[in-house]
C-alpha positions in Angstrom: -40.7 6.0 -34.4 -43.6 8.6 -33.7 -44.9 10.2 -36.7 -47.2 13.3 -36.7 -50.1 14.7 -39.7 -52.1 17.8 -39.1 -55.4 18.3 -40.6 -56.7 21.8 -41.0 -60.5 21.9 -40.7 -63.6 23.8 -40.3 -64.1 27.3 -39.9 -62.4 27.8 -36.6 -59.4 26.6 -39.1 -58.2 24.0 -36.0 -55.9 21.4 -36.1 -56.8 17.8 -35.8 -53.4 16.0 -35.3 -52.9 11.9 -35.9 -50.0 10.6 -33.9 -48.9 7.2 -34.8 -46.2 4.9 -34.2 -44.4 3.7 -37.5 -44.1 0.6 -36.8 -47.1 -0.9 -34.4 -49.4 1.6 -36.8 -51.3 2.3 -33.4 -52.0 5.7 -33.6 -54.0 8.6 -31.5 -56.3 10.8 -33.2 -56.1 14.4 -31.4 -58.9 17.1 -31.1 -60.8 15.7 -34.5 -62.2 19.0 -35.8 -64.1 17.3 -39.2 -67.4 19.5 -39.6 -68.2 18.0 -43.1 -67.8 14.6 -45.0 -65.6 16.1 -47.5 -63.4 16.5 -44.1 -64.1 13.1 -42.8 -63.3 11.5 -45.8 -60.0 13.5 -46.1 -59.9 12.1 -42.5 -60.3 8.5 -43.0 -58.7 8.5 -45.9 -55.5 9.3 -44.4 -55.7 6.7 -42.4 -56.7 4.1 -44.2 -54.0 4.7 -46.6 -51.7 4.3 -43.3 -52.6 1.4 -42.3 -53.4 3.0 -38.8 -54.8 1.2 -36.2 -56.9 4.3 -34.0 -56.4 2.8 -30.4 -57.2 6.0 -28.5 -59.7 9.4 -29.0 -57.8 12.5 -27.4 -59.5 15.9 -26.7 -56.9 18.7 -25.2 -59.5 20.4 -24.0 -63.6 20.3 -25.1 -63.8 23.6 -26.8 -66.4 23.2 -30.2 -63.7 23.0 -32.7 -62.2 20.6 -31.2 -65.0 18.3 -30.6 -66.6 18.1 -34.0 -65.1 15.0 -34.9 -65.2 12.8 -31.9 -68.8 11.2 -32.7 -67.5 10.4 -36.0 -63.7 8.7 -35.0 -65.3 7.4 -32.1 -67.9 5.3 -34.2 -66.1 4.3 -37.6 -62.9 3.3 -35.0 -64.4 2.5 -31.8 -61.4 3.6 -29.9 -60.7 4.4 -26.4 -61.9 7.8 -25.6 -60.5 10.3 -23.2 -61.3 13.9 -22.4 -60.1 15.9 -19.5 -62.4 15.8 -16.0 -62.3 19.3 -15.4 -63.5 20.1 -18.9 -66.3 17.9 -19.5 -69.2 20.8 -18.4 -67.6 22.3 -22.1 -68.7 18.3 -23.7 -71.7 18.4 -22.1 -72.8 21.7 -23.1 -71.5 21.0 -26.5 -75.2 22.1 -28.0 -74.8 25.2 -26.9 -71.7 26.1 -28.0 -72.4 25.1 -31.7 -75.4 27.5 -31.0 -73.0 30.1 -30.4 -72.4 29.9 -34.5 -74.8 28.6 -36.0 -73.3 25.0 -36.1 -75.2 21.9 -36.6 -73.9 19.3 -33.9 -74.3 15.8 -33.3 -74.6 14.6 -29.8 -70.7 13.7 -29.0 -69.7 10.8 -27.2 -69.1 10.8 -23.8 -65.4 10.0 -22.7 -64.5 6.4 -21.7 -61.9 7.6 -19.5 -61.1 11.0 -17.8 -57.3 12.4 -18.2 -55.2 13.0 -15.5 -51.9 13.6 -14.6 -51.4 10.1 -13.5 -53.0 9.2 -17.2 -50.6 6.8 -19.2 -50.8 5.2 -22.9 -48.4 4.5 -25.5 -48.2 3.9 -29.2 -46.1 1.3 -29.2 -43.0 1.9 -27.5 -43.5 5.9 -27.0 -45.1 7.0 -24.3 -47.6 9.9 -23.9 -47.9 12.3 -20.8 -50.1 14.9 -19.9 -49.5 17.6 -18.7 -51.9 19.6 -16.6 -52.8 22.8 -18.2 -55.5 25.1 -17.6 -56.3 28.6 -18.1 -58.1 28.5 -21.7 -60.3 26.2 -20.1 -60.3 24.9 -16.6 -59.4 21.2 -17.4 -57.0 21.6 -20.5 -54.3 18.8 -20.8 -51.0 19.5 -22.9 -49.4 16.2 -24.6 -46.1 15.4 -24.0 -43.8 12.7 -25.9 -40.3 13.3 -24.0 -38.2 10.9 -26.4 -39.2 12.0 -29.4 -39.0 15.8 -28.0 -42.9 17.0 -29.2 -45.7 18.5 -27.5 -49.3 19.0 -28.3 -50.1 22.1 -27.1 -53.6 22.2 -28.3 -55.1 26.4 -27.4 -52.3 27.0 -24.7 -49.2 28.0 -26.6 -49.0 29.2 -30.4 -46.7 30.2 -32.6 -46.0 34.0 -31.4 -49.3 33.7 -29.5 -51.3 31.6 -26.9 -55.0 30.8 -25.8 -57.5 32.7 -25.5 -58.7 33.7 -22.2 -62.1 35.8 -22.1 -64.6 32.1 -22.8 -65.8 30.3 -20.3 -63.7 29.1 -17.8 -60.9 31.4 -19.4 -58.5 32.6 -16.6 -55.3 34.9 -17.8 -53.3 34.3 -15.3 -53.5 30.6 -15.0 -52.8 30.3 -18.6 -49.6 32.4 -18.4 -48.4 30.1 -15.0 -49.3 27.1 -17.1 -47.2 27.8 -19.9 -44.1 28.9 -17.7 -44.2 26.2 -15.5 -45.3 23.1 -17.8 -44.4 24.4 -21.2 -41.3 26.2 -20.5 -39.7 23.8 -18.4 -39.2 21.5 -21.4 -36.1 21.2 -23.1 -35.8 24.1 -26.0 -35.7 21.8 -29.4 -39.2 20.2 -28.7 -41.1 20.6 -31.4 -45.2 22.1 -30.5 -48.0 21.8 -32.3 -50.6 23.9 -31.2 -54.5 23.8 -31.9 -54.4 26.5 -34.2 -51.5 27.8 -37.1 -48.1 26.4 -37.4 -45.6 24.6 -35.6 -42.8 25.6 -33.4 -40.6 25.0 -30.8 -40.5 25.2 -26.5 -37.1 27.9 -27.6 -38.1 29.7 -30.2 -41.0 30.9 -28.0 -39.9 31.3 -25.2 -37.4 33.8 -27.3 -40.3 35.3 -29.3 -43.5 35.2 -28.4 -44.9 38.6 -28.0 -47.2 37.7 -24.7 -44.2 35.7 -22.9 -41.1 37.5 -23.1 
């Protein structure tokens, strides 16, 4: 059984999301956000109070607030890191984004593996696919877990809202064809939880949010 915990961190106010499986206690940590060690303590903490074992690093996309925390997962876990191709001009430019506001960055890690479509890794028995979704940034990767019916939507799709698309790489159009035709095509109970705010599901949206219907 998949279980999920969101994190609320830094000022960007993002969510880092741990996925784990219940009973293997292999778990993902998603788009680690921690900008203090008050928040990596809460962090690691969590964790260790699981009993996780952090077999994989997963960036959505490399966007600053969602980077934040890879240096420090990636060294207290040393797990398996992967970011997607398209998006890795955002990782390696990652110094001057946190210029943008005044942020203090550590160098991040660089990926160990680059996501695809083709890309495939479980948590114990549940398997997680990615779906290809650009249009907040040109390499972003939605996370899809079909039996257990939830979705990482990272900045693509919101509750009542979806990603910005006037940053770099930012395309409007793409964005709207990614949600329709990844997103949308997904059975209505699956449960999303987006980058930003609360959780919600493929339905409800596709009833309700202002930018899609």
């Amino acid at each position: 059984m998949i279980k999920v915990k969101v994190f609320t961190f830094n000022l960007f106010s993002e969510n880092t999301i741990i996925l784990w499986d219940d009973e293997t206690k292999e778990a993902a940590v998603i788009d680690p956000g921690t900008s203090s060690l008050d928040e990596e303590k809460t962090l690691a903490d969590f964790i260790f109070s699981e009993e996780l074992n952090v077999k994989f690093l997963i960036n959505t996309h490399c966007h600053i607030d969602h980077i934040l925390g890879c240096k420090f997962v990636k060294e207290k876990y040393s797990p398996a890191y992967y970011a997607p191709e398209k998006d890795i001009p955002l990782l390696e430019h990652a110094q001057q984004q946190a210029q943008m506001f005044d942020i203090i960055l550590e160098e991040p890690p660089k990926p160990d593996r680059l996501i695809n479509e083709t890309t495939d890794i479980s948590l114990g028995n549940s398997k997680l696919k990615f779906l290809f979704t650009p249009g907040h940034t040109p390499g972003e990767f939605c996370i899809y877990l079909e039996k257990e019916k939830i979705c990482i939507t990272g900045d693509v799709l919101f509750n009542e809202s979806i990603g910005r698309t006037d940053l770099w790489g930012g395309d409007y159009n793409t964005l709207i064809e990614s949600i329709e035709n990844k997103l949308f095509v997904l059975p209505d109970e699956v449960v999303i939880y987006p980058g930003h705010g609360v959780s919600s599901t493929i339905g409800y949206e596709k009833q309700s949010n202002p930018f899609l219907v």
